[in-house]
ZAMARGU-4260 file (C-alpha; in steps of 0.2 Angstrom, whole numbers, plus 5000, padded with zeros to 4 digits):
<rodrens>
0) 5137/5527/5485 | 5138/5545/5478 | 5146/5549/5496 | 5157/5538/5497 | 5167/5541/5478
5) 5166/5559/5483 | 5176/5557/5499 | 5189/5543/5490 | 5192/5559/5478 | 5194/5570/5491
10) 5205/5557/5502 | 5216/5556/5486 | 5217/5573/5485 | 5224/5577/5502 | 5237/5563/5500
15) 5244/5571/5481 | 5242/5586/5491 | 5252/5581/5506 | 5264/5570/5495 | 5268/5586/5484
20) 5271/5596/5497 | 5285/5584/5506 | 5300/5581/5499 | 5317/5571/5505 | 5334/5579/5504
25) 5346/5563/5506 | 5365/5564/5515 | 5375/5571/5505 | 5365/5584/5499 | 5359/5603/5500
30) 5345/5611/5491 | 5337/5627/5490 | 5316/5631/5489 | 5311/5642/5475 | 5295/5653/5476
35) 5288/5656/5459 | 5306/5655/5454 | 5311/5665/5468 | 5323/5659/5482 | 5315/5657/5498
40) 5327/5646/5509 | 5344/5638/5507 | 5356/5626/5513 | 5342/5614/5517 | 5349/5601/5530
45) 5348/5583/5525 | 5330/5575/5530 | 5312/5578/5527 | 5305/5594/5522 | 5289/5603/5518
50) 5285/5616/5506 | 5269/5625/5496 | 5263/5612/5481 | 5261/5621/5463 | 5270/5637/5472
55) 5286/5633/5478 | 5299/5621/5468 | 5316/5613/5475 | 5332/5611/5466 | 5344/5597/5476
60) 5364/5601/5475 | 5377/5587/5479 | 5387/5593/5493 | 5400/5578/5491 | 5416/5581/5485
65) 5415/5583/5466 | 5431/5580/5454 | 5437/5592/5438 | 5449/5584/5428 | 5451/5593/5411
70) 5464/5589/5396 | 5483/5594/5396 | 5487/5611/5394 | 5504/5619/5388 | 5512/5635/5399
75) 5528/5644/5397 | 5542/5644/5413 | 5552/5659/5416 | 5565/5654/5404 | 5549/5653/5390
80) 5550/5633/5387 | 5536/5623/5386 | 5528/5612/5398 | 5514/5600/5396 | 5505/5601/5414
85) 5488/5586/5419 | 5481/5589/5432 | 5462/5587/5441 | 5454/5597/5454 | 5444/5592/5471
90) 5431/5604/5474 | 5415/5606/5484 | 5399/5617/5483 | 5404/5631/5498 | 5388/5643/5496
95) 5372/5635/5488 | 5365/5650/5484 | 5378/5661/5476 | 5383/5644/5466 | 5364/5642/5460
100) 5365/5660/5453 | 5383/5660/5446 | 5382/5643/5438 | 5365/5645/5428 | 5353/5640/5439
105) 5365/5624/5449 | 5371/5617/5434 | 5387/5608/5437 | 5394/5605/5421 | 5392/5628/5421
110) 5403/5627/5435 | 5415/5617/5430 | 5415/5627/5414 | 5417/5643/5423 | 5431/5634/5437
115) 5443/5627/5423 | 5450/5643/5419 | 5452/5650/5436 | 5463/5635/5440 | 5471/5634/5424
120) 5475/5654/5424 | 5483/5651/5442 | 5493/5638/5437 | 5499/5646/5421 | 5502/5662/5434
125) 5514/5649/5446 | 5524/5641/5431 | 5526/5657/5422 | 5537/5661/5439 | 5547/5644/5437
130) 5560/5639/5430 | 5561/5621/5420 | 5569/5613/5433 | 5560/5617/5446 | 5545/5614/5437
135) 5548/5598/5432 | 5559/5591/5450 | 5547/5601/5462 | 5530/5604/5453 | 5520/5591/5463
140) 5524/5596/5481 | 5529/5615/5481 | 5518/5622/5466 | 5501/5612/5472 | 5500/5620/5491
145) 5503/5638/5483 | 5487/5637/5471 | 5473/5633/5483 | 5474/5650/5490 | 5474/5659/5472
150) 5460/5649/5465 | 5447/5650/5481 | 5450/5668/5477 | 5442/5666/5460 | 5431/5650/5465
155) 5424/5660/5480 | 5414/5668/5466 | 5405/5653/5461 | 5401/5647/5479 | 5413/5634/5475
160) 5430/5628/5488 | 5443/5621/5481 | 5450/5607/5493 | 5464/5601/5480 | 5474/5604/5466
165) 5485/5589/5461 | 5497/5588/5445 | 5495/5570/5439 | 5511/5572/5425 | 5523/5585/5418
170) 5527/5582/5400 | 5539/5589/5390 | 5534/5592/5372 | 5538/5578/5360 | 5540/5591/5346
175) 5554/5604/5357 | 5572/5601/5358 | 5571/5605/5377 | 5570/5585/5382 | 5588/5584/5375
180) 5593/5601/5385 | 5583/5591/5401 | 5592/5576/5398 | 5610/5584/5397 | 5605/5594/5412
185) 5601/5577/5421 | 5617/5569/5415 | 5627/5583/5420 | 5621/5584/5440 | 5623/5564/5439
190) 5640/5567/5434 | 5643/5581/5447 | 5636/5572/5459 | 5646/5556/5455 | 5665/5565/5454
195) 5659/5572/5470 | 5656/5556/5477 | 5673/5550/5469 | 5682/5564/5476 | 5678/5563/5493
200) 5682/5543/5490 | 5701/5549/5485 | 5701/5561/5500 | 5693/5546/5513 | 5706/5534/5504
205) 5723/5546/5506 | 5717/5548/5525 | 5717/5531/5527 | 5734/5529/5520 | 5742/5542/5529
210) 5735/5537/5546 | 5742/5519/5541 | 5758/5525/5536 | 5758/5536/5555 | 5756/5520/5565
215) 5766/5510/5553 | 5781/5523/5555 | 5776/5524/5575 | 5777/5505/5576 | 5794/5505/5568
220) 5801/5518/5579 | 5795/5508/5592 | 5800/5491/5588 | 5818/5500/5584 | 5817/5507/5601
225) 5814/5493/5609 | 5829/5482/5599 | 5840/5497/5603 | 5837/5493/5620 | 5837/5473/5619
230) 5854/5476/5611 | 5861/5488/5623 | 5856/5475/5638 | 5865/5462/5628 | 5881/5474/5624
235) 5882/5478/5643 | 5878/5459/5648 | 5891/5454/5635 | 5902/5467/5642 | 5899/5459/5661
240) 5903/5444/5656 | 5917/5447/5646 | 5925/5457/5663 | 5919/5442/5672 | 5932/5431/5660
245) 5945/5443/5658 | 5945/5443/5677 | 5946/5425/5678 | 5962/5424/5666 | 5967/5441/5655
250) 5982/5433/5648 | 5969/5420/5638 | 5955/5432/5635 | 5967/5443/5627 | 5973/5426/5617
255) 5956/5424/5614 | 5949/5441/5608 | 5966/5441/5595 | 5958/5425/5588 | 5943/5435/5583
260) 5951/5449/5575 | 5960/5436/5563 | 5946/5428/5559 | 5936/5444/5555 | 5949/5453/5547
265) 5953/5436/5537 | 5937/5431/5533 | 5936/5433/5515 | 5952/5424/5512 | 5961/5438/5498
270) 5966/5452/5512 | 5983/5457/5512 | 5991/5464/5527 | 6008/5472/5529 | 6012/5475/5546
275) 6025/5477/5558 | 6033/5460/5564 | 6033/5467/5579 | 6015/5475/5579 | 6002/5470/5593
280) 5991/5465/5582 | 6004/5449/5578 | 6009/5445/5596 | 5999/5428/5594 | 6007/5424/5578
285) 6025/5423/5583 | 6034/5411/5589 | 6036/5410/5607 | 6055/5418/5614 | 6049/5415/5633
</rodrens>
């Protein structure tokens, strides 16, 4: 009976021994083994391990992609106004070991500690170099991709990348006169812009009138043109006709035609004429000494 208890404690023995000496390192996650506090391995793939019980210990880093997203801060542009910049940071453990020594011992609230002023000094670096409105109009797109590269140089020393650097809001300061400066600004380019779209309205406008007044001047011609024509026909087909009749019988065409120069010259009813009784014009008018 002795025997048997012995072997239980010894078969309970080998199991603690064997379950102390295993460990897990789930997805999405690194670790490192330490050897009476010393590192002996790192980057420890995701999967079951092995290591010495009561001498070797293992410290487990998320290798995911970790978030930093600290309070406003103020900067100065280049024209020394103020700008209140948001922003958050997407950042992941690059080197496990030199992030274990730089950020006491792992610790991820010491890394972000140590990474907020990287990024905020580099951003303060960019805006310094600004001015207002190109903070404010471009800050999200331009100033993001050109910080990446300044803060891995710093973040490098924590064993950390930086994958992103994004800027949530740009305030202005409620307690500066530069919102009014901002918004004259804004009204004037909105006011710019909208006499330039007025003006080239007026332009667009007098093209159109003068190309209407072209073909309204080239229709005329041509309509005149035209009736120039149609009336010369008729004169010559009036003319025709009148030789046609004169042939016929001049001594009542010219009767005829004498007739029409009374009428017209008479028309009105008031003219006075002083002629000479024995004037061509009153041939018709006399009386008749055949």
């Amino acid at each position: 009976m002795r025997n048997i208890q012995i072997l239980m404690f010894a078969l309970v023995g080998v199991l603690l021994l064997a379950f102390s000496s295993l460990f897990v390192v789930n997805e999405g996650q690194t670790a490192i083994v330490l050897n009476l506090g010393k590192v002996a391995r790192t980057d420890l793939a995701p999967g079951l391990h092995a290591k010495w019980p009561m001498v070797e210990t293992v410290r487990k880093f998320d290798r995911r992609i970790l978030s930093l997203d600290d309070a406003p801060e103020r900067y100065l542009t280049a024209e020394k106004k103020d700008v209140e910049v948001d922003f958050f940071v997407k950042w992941q453990i690059k080197d496990v070991l030199t992030f274990y020594r730089a950020a006491s011992g792992g610790d991820e609230m010491a890394a972000k500690q140590r990474l907020t002023p990287i990024v905020k000094n580099a951003l303060r670096n960019e805006i310094n170099q600004l001015a207002l409105a190109e903070v404010v109009s471009s800050g999200r797109s331009d100033l993001t991709g050109r910080l990446l590269a300044n803060i891995n140089a710093g973040a490098a020393t924590l064993g950390i990348e930086v994958l992103d650097v994004r800027i949530k809001r740009i305030n202005l300061p409620q307690d500066s006169q530069i919102l009014n400066s901002v918004y004259d600004r804004m009204r004037s380019e909105r006011q710019q812009v909208a006499n330039a779209l007025v003006a080239e309205g007026t332009q667009a406008a007098e093209g159109i009138r003068a190309e209407a007044e072209r073909q309204s001047r080239v229709l005329v011609a041509d309509a005149e043109r035209d009736a120039q024509k149609l009336r010369g026909e008729g004169d010559g087909r009036a003319a025709e006709i009148g030789a046609a009749a004169y042939g016929q019988d001049a001594e009542f065409y010219a009767f005829y035609r004498s007739l029409e120069a009374y009428r017209k010259s008479m028309a009105d009813g008031k003219t006075v004429m002083v002629l000479d009784p024995n004037s061509e014009f009153l041939r018709y008018m006399g009386s008749d000494k055949r």
